[in-house]
C-alpha positions, 0 to 999 in steps of 0.5 A: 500500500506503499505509495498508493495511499495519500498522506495525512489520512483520516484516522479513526480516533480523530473526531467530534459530535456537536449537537445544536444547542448542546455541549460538544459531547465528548464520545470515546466511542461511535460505532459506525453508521450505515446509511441504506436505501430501501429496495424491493426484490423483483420476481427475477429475483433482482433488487430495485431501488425502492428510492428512499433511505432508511433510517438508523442507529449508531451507539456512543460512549460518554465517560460517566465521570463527565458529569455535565455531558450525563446531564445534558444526555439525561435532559435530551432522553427526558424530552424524548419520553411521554409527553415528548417534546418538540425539541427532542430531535436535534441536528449534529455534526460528526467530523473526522479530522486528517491527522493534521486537521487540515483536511475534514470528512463531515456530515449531517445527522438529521433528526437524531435523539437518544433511544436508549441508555445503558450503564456500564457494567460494575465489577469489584475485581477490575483494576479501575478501567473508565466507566462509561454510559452507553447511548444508543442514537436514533438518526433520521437522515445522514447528509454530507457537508 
């Protein structure tokens, strides 16, 4: 590969999520996200484009000791319960940033909320690993900038 790939590469610990209205959450971990069209099997046994984009999820990690940012996701998750709010669904930014940060790939998370909330596991015999709090995101939409 030698040669072949670019220098100042987009590495994968090199990132930030801003959600409008909110502090820039400091997530150790995002899983991937997938964006998928909707297709129809055909009887020739094909596939189509069924024309729209599906929804998805993704998960991210927020250290527990960032007591500010589990506040703020606490809120968030509130205004998503019965009798959910207006504002529930809020835009973001996921950058990936070039090793130099001169370089960016960008893009748009419409309608993301959080869905789902799972505390870290607890284990008297671990050494003192960081806990975090596990969120799993609803988005609408993926558009890039």
């Amino acid at each position: 590969m030698k040669g072949t790939i670019k220098p100042d590469h987009i590495g994968v610990n090199n990132y930030s999520l801003k959600v409008l209205g909110l502090l820039e959450l400091t997530a150790v971990k995002i899983s991937g996200l997938e964006d998928e069209l909707e297709s129809v099997a055909l009887p020739d046994r094909t596939n189509a484009s069924g024309g729209n984009r599906k929804s998805t999820s993704f998960e991210m990690e927020i250290p527990a000791h960032h007591k500010e940012e589990i506040a703020i996701m606490e809120i968030w998750f509130r205004e998503s319960q019965d009798p959910v709010l207006p504002t529930y669904k809020k835009p973001a930014v996921l950058k990936h940033l070039s090793l130099s940060k001169a370089s960016s790939l960008d893009y748009t998370l419409v309608g993301l909320f959080p869905m789902k909330r799972m505390l870290p596991d607890l284990d008297m015999a671990n050494e003192g690993d960081m806990a975090v709090v596990k969120w799993s995101m609803s988005v609408d939409d993926i558009l890039p900038i």
